[in-house]
RODO-2510 file (C-alpha; in nm, 4 decimals, decimal comma):
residues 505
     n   res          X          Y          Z
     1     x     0,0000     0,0000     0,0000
     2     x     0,3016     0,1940     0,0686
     3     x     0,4429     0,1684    -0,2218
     4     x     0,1312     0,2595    -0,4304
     5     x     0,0792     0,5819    -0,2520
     6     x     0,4617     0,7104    -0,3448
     7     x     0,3786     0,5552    -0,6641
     8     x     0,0617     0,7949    -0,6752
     9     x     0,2468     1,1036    -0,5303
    10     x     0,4900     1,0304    -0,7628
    11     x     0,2539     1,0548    -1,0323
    12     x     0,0408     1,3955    -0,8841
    13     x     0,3930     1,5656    -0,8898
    14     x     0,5121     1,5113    -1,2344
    15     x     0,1073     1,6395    -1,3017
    16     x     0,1648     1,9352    -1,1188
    17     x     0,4917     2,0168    -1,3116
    18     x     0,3521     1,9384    -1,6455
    19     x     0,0722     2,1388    -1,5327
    20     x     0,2306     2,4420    -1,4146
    21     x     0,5294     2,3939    -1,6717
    22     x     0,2457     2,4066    -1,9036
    23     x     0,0738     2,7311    -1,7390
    24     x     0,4107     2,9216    -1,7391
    25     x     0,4925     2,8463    -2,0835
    26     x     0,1869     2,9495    -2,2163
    27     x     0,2132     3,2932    -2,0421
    28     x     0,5848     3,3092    -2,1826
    29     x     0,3945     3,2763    -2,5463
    30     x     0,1316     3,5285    -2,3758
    31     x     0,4610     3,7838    -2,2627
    32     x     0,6189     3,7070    -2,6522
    33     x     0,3268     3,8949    -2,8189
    34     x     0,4457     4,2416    -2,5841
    35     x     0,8229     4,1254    -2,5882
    36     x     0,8474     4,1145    -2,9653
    37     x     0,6802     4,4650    -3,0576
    38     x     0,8779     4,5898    -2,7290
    39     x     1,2029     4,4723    -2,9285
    40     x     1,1080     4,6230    -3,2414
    41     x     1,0459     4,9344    -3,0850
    42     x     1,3379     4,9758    -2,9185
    43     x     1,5358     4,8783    -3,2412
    44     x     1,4071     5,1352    -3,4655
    45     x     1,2993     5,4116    -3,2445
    46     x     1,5524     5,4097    -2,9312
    47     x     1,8804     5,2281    -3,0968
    48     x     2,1316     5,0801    -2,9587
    49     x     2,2696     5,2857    -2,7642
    50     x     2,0188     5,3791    -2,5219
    51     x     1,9596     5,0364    -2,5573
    52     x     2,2382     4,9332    -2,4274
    53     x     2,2314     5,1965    -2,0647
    54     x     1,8908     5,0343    -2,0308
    55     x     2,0241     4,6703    -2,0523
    56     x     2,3245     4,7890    -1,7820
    57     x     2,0474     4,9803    -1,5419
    58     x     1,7854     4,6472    -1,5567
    59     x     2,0967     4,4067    -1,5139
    60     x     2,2199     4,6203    -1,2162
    61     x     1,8854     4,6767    -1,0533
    62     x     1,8035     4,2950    -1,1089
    63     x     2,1202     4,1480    -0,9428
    64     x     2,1276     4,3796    -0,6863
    65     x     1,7236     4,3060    -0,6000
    66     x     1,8646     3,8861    -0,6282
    67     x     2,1003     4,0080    -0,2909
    68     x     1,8001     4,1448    -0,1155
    69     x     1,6073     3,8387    -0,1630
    70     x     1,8665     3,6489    -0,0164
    71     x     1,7493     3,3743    -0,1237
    72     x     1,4108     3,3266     0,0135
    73     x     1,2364     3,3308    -0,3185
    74     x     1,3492     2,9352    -0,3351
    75     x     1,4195     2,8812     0,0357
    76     x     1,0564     3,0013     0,1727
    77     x     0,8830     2,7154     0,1287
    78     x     1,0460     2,5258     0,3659
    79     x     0,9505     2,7513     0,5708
    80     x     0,5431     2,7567     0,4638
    81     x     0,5200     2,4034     0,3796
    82     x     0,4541     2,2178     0,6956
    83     x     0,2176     2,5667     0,7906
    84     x     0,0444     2,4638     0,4782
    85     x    -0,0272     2,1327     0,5160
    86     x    -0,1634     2,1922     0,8622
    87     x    -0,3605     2,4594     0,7025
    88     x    -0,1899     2,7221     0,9768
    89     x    -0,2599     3,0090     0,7392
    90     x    -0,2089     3,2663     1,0597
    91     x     0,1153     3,0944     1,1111
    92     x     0,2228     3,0744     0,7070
    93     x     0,1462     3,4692     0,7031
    94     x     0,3857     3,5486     0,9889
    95     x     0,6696     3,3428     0,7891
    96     x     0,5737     3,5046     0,4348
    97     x     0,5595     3,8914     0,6615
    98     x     0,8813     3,8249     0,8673
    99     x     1,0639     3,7423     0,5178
   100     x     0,9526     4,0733     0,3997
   101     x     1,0983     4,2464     0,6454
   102     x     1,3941     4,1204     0,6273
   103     x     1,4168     4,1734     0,2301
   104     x     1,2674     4,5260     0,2459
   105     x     1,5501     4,6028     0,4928
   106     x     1,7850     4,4720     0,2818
   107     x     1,6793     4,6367     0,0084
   108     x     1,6979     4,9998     0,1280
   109     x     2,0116     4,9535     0,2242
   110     x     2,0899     4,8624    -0,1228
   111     x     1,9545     5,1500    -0,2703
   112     x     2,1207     5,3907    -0,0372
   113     x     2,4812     5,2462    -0,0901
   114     x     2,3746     5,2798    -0,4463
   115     x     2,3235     5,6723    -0,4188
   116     x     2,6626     5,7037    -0,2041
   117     x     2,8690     5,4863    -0,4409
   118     x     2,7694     5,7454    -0,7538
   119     x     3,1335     5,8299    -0,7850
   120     x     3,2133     5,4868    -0,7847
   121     x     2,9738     5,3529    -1,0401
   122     x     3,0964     5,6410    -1,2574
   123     x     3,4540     5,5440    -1,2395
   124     x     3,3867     5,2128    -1,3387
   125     x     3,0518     5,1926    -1,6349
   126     x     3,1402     5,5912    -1,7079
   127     x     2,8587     5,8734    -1,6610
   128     x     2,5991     5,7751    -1,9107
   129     x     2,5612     5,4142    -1,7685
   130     x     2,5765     5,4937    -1,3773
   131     x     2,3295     5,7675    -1,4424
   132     x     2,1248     5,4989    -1,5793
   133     x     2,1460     5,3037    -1,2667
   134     x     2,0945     5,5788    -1,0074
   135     x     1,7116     5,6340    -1,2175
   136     x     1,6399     5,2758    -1,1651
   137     x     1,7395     5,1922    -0,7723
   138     x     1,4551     5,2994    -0,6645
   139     x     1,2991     4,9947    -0,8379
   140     x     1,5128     4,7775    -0,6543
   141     x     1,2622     4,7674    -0,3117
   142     x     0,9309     4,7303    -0,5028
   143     x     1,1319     4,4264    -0,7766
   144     x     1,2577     4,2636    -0,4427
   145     x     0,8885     4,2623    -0,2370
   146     x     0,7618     4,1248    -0,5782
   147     x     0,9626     3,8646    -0,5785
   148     x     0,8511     3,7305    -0,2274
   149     x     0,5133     3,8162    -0,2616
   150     x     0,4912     3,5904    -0,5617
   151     x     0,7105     3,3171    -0,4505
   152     x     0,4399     3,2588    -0,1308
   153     x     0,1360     3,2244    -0,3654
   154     x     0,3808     2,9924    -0,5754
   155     x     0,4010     2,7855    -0,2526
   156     x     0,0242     2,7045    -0,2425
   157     x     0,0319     2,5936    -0,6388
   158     x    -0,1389     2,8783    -0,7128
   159     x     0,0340     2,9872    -1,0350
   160     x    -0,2259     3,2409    -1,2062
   161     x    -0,0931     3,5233    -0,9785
   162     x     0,2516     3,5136    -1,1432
   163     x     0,1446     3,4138    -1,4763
   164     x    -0,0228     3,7433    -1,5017
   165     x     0,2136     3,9562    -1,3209
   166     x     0,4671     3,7979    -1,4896
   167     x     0,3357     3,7476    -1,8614
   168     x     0,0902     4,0129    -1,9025
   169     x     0,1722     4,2942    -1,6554
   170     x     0,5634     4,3529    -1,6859
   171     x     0,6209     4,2918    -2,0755
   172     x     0,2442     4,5115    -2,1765
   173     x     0,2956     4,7344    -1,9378
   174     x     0,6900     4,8061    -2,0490
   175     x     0,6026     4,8123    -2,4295
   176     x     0,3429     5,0563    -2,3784
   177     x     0,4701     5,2838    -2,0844
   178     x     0,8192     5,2794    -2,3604
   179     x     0,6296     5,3692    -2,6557
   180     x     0,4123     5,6570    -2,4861
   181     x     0,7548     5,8495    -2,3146
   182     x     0,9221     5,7827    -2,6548
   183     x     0,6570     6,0025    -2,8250
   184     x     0,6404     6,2305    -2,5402
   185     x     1,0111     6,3492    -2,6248
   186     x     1,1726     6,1637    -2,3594
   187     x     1,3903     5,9272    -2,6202
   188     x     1,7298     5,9319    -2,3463
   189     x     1,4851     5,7743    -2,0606
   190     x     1,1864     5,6828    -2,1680
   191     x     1,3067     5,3485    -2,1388
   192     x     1,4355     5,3661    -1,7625
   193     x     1,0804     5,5452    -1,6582
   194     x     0,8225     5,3196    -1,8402
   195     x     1,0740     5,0077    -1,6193
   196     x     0,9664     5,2066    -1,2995
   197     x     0,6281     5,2199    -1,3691
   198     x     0,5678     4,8612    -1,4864
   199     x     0,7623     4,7668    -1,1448
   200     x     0,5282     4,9548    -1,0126
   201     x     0,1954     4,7896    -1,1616
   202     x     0,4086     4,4448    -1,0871
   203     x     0,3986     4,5053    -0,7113
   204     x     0,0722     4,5587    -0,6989
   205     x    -0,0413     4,2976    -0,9011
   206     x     0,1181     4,0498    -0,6383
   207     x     0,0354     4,2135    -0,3481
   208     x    -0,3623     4,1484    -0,4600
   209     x    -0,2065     3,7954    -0,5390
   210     x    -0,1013     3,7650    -0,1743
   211     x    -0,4186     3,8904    -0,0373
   212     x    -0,6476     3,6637    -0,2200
   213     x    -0,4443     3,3721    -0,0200
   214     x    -0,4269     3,5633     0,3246
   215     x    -0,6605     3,7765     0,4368
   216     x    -0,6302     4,0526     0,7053
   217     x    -0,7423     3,8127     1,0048
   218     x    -0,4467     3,5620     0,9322
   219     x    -0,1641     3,8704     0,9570
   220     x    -0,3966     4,0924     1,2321
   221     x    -0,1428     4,1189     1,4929
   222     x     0,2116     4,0265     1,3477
   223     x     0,4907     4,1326     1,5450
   224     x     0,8177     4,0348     1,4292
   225     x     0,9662     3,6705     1,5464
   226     x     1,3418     3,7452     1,5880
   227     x     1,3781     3,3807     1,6328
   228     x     1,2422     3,2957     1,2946
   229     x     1,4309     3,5571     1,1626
   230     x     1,7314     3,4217     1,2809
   231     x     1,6372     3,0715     1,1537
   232     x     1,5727     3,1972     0,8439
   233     x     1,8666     3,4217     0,7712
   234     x     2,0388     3,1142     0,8786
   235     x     1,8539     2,8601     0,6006
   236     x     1,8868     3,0789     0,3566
   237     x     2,2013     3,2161     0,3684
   238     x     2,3816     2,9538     0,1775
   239     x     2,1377     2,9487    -0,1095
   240     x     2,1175     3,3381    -0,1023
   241     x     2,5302     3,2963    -0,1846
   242     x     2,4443     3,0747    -0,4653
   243     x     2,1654     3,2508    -0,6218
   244     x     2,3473     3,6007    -0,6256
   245     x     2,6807     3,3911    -0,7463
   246     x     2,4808     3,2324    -1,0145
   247     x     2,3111     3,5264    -1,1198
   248     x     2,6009     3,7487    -1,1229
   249     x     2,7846     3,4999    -1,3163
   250     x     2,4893     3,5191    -1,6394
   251     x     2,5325     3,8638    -1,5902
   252     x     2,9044     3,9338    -1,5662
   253     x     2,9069     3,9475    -1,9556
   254     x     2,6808     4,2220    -1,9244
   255     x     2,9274     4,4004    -1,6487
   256     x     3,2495     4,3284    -1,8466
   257     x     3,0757     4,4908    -2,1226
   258     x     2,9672     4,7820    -2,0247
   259     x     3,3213     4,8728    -1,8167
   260     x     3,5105     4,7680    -2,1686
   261     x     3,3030     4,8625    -2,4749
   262     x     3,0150     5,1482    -2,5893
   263     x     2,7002     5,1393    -2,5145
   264     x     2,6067     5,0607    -2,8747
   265     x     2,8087     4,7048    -2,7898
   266     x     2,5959     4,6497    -2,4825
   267     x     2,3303     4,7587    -2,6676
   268     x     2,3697     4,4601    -2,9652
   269     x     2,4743     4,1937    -2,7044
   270     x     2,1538     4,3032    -2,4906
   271     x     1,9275     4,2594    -2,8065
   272     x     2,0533     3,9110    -2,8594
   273     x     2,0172     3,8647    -2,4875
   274     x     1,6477     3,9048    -2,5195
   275     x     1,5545     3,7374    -2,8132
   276     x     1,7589     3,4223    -2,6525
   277     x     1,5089     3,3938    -2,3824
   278     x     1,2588     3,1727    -2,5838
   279     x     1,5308     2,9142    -2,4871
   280     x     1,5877     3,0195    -2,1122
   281     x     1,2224     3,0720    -2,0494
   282     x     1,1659     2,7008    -2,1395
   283     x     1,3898     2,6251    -1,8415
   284     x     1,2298     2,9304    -1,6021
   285     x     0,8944     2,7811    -1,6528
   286     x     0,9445     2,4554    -1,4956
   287     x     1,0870     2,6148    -1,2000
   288     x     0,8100     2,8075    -1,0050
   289     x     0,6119     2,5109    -1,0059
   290     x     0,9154     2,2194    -1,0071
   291     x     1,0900     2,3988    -0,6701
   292     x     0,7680     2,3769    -0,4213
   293     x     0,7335     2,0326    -0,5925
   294     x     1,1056     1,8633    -0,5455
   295     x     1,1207     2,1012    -0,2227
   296     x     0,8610     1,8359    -0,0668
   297     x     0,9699     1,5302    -0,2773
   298     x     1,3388     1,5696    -0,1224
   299     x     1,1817     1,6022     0,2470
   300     x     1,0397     1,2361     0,1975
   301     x     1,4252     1,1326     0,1772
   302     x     1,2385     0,9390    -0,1274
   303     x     1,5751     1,0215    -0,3925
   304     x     1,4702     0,7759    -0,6539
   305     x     1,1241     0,9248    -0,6984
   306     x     1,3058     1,2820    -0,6835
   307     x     1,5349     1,1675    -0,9112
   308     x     1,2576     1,0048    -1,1509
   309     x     1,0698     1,3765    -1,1875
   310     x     1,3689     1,5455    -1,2481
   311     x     1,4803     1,3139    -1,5420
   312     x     1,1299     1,3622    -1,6974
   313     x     1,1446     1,7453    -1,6883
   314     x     1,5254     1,7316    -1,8501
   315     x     1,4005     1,5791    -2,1078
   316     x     1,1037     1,7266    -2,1525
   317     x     1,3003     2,0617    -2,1665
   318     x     1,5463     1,9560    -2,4048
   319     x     1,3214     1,8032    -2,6266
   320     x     1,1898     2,1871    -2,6658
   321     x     1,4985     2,3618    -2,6599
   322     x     1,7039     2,1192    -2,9279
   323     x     1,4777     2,2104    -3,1957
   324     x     1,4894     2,5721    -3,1157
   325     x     1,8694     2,5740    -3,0538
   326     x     1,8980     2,4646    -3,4378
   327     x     1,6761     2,6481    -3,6283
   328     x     1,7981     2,9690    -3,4013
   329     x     2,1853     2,8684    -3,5744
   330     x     2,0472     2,8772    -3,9219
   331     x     1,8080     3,1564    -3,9146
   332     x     1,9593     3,4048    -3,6100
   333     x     2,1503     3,6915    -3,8732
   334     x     1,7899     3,7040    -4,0709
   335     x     1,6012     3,7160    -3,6937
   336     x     1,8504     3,9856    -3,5543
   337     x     1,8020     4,2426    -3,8374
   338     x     1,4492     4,2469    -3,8053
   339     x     1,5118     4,4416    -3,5314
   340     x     1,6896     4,7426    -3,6976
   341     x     2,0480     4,7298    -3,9000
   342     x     2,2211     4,8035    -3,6045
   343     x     2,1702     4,4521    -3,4307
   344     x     2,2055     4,2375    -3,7856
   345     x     2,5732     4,1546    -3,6958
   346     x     2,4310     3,9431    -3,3499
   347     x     2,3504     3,6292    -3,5354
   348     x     2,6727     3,4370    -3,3756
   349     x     2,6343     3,6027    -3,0604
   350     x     2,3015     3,4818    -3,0224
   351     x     2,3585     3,1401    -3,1397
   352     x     2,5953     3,0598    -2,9232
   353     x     2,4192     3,2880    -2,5577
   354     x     2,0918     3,0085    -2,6718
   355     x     2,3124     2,6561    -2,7011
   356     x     2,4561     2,8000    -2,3359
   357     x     2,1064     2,8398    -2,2458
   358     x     2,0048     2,5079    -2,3366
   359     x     2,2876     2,3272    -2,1899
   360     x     2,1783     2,4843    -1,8761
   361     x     1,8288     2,4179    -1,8547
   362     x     1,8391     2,0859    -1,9474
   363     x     2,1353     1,9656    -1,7524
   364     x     2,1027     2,2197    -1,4465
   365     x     1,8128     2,0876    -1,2934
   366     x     2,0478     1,9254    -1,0950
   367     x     2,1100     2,2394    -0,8781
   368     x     1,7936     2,1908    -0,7361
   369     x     1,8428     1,8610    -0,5919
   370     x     2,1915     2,0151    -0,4159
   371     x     1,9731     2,3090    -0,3408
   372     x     1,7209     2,1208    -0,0971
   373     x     1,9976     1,8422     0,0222
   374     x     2,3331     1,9982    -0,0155
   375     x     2,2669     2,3806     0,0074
   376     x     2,6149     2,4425     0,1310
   377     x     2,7646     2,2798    -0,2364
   378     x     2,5895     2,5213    -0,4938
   379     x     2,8221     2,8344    -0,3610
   380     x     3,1241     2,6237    -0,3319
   381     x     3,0534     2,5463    -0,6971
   382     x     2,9384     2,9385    -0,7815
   383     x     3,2556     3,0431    -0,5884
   384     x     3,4821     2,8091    -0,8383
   385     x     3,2527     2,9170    -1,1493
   386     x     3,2731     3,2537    -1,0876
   387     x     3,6267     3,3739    -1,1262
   388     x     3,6670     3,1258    -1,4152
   389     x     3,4074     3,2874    -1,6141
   390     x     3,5121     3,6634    -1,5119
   391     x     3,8439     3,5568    -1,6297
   392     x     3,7510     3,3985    -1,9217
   393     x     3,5486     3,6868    -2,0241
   394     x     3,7319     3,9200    -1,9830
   395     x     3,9921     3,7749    -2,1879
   396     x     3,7087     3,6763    -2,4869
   397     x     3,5956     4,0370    -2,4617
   398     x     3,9376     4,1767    -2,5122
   399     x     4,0083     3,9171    -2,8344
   400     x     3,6361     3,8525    -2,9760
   401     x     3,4112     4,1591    -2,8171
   402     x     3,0680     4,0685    -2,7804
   403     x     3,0996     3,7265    -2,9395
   404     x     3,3601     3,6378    -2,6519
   405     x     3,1319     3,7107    -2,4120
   406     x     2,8526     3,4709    -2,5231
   407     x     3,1549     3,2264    -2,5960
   408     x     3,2541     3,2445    -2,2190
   409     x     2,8767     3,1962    -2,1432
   410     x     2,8627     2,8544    -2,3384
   411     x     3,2141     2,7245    -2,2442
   412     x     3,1370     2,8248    -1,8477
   413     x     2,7898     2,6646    -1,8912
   414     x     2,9239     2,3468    -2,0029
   415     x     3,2063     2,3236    -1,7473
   416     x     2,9084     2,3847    -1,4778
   417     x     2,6872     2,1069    -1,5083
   418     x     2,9017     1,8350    -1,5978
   419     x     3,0797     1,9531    -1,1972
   420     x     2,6877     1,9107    -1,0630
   421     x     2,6729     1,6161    -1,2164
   422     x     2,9797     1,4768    -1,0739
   423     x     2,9142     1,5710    -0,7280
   424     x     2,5315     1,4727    -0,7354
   425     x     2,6874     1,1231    -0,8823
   426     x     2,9475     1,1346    -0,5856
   427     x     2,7353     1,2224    -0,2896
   428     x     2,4260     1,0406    -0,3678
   429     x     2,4592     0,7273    -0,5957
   430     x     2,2467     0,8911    -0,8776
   431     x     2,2237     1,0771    -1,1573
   432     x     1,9388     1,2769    -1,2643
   433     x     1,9530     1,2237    -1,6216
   434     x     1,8764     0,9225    -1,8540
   435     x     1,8558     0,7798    -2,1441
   436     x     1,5902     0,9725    -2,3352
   437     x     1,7981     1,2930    -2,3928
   438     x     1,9336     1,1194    -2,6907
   439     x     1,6144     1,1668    -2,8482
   440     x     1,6352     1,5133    -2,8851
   441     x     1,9647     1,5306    -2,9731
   442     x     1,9187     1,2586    -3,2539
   443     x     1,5993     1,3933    -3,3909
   444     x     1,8189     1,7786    -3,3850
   445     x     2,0803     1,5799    -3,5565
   446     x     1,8775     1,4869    -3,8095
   447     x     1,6947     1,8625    -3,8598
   448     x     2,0882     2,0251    -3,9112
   449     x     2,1357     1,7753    -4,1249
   450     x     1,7924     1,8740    -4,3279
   451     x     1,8030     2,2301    -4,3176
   452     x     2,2777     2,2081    -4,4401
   453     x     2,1408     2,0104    -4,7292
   454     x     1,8105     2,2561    -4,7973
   455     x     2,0843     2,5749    -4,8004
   456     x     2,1995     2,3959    -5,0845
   457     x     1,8544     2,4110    -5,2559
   458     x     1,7026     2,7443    -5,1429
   459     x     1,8326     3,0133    -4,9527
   460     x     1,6748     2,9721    -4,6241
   461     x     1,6711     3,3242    -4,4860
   462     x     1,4018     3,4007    -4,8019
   463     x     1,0401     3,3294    -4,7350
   464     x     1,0574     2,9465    -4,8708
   465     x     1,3632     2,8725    -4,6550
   466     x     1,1826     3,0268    -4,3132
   467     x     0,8667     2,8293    -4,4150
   468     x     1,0502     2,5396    -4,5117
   469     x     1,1935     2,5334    -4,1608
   470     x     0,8773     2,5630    -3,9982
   471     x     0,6144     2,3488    -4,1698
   472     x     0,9394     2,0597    -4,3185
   473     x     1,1601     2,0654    -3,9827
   474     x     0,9668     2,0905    -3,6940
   475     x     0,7167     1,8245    -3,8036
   476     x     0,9912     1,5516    -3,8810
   477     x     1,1772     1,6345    -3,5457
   478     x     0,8688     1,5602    -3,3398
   479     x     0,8006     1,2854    -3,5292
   480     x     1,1349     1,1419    -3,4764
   481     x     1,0783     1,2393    -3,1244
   482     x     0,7809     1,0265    -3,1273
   483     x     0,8808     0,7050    -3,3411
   484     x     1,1708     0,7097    -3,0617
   485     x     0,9315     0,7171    -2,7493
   486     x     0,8229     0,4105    -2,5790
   487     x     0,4995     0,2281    -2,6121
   488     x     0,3392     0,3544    -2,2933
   489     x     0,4953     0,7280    -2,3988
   490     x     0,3272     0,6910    -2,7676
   491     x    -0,0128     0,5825    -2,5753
   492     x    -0,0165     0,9009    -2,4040
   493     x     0,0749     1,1420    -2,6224
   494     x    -0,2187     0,9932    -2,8623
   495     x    -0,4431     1,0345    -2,5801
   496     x    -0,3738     1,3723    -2,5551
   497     x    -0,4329     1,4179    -2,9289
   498     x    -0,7810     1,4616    -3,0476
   499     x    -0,8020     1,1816    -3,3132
   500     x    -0,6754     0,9585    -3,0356
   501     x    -0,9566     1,0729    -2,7760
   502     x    -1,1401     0,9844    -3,0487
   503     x    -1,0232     0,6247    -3,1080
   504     x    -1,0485     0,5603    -2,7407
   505     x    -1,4259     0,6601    -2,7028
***
């Protein structure tokens, strides 16, 4: 009996991932119709180089707001979980209002080293990009209580609350608060003022998250628990390390950048940053639902069952991202100059910021499991990571420019996870990957080789060759994707089709 009801768990868990997997991607497609046009916008009416101060100021405010966190936008839950399940909600809104306390501390402090280290951020990123940043700190409190908010509806499964904040809010908002100053005149920072005021809307779509969950009875009352606090600084202090290392290390291209080249440079890189995220977003929309998932999973000390979720979600993600990796090599130079001449030359330096991209969300998932069992491990392997890639970078930048950058992205990447992998092998007799990640790779194998030998034929950046890719490629990779699944795999995926609902009634 035992056994059937981790075998049913089991089963409601990889439901509630493909579930809320499914729910987050499907804003991400939701946040693509603003992010495009936002793209375009900035392009051909802003250029690169304002571009490229707004890229510094959001990358600055954004890792800063990560070290205000500190963490608790992963570690809460162990905090709210056992609250939770004893339906405590008086006791789950005293963790969720203690946490915000300590992050809104945190926060201003940020901001107001921010406004005395002026001199010092001018020294470094010169006058145009630290005047950039000052506009933006404020930003840093409200992106910060955002982020906590939102985390403690993710902890009850409740996923619409971000979805929207996240996927309709920030990117509609931005687009047209960005168009509206950019016709007002303000061309040098409309882009930093329509960022405050879609922070602005974000906050307060969350907060109305958070009180549909709590209401005023269950935080009547709070007065702060400097024991908790205390507890908590101490839990999450280790994966606070890690998530500001690993953060900081996808962004220290960004920083190199902007101390060694224009703003134009930053500007190009930036563009190819964004339009990369249809790979990372693959990988960030497993993760508000997988972490409250695998957060409970690992408490059961149940590893193979952990171990068996996280193997289906790596391939699940790669089996996404492979397809888009390719057809992103062959078609990125035509994609890039859509968005003005300025950014046609990123075609390599997005090709090769997406394959880092996939190699870690496909292969990182294993950070989670070290996350919840190890926490102490993911800093020790930040704090080697770190200086590799700054040096690496740095020494790309110098040779390559912005290419070397996304070159020290991949290469970094790639050293990464095969280190998880090793210790995760090491310390717990597993490995969280299997067999069916050849799939994907066979099935992409087969799509380069399609779309070297259609160059031959047609030129594929002309209307043919993009349709040709679309309606000859993707078809034949998830077929092979398919004729490569097993039995019980090919059953469901017919039952979710509707000639096979069909067949079955």
């Amino acid at each position: 009996m035992k056994l059937s009801n981790a075998a049913d768990v089991t089963q409601d868990n990889k439901k509630d991932i493909a579930k809320g997997a499914g729910a987050n991607f499907g804003g991400f497609l939701i946040r693509l119709g603003a992010r495009i046009p936002f793209l375009l916008l900035v392009g051909h009416l802003y250029g690169a180089g304002i571009f490229g101060q707004f890229v510094f100021a959001v990358t600055y405010v954004e890792t800063l707001s990560v070290l205000a966190v500190f963490g608790f936008k992963r570690s809460i839950f162990k905090f709210l979980n056992g609250h939770i399940r004893d339906r405590n909600m008086p006791e789950a809104g005293t963790a969720v209002l203690n946490c915000l306390m300590i992050v809104l501390s945190f926060a201003a402090l940020i901001v107001l080293a921010t406004y005395l280290g002026n001199p010092l951020l001018d020294s470094l990123f010169g006058k145009d990009m630290a005047a950039a940043a000052l506009i933006l700190a404020p930003a840093i409190l409200l992106y910060s209580l955002t982020e906590i908010l939102l985390a403690s509806t993710r902890a009850f499964r409740m996923m619409r609350y971000e979805i929207f904040t996240k996927s309709i809010m920030e990117p509609y908002s931005l687009l047209i608060f960005g168009t509206i100053f950019y016709f007002l005149g303000m061309k040098g920072q409309g882009l930093l003022f329509a960022y405050l005021f879609m922070i602005s809307l974000s906050f307060s779509s969350a907060l109305y998250g958070f009180f549909r969950i709590f209401s005023i009875s269950h935080l009547r009352g709070f007065i702060p628990d400097f024991g908790l606090i205390r507890s908590m600084l101490t839990f999450s202090g280790p994966t606070a390390v890690y998530d500001l290392g690993n953060f900081f290390l996808q962004r220290i291209d960004v920083f190199l950048l902007s101390g060694l080249t224009s703003s134009s440079t930053v500007g190009i890189y930036g563009m190819a940053l964004n339009v990369a995220t249809t790979v990372k977003k693959i990988r960030q929309s497993f993760d508000p639902i997988l972490e409250p998932v695998l957060s409970q999973s690992v408490e059961s000390d149940d590893l193979k069952k952990t171990v068996s979720e996280m193997a289906q979600v790596s391939y699940w993600m790669a089996s996404i991202q492979v397809i888009i990796v390719v057809l992103l090599f062959f078609y990125g130079s035509a994609l890039m100059s859509l968005f003005g001449s300025d950014f046609a030359v990123a075609g390599l330096i997005l090709s090769l910021i997406i394959l880092g991209d996939a190699v870690n969300g496909s292969l990182g998932i294993s950070e989670l499991l070290l996350l919840y069992k190890r926490p102490s491990i993911n800093p020790m392997i930040i704090a080697v990571m770190t200086p590799f890639h700054l040096g690496l970078c740095y020494l790309l930048i110098g040779l390559l420019g912005g290419e070397g950058a996304a070159l020290s992205i991949l290469i970094t990447y790639v050293v990464m996870n095969i280190l998880r992998l090793v210790i995760v092998r090491r310390l717990f007799e597993i490995f969280p990957l299997d067999a069916r990640l050849l799939r994907p790779l066979c099935a992409g194998g087969v799509a380069i080789l399609m779309l070297s030998m259609g160059g031959r034929v047609i030129q594929l950046d002309s209307l043919p060759g993009v349709l040709a890719g679309l309606l000859v490629v993707i078809p034949c990779y998830f077929a092979l994707i398919f004729l490569f699944s097993s039995t019980v795999e090919k059953q469901k995926i017919r039952s979710l089709l509707p000639v096979g609902r069909t067949v079955n009634e």
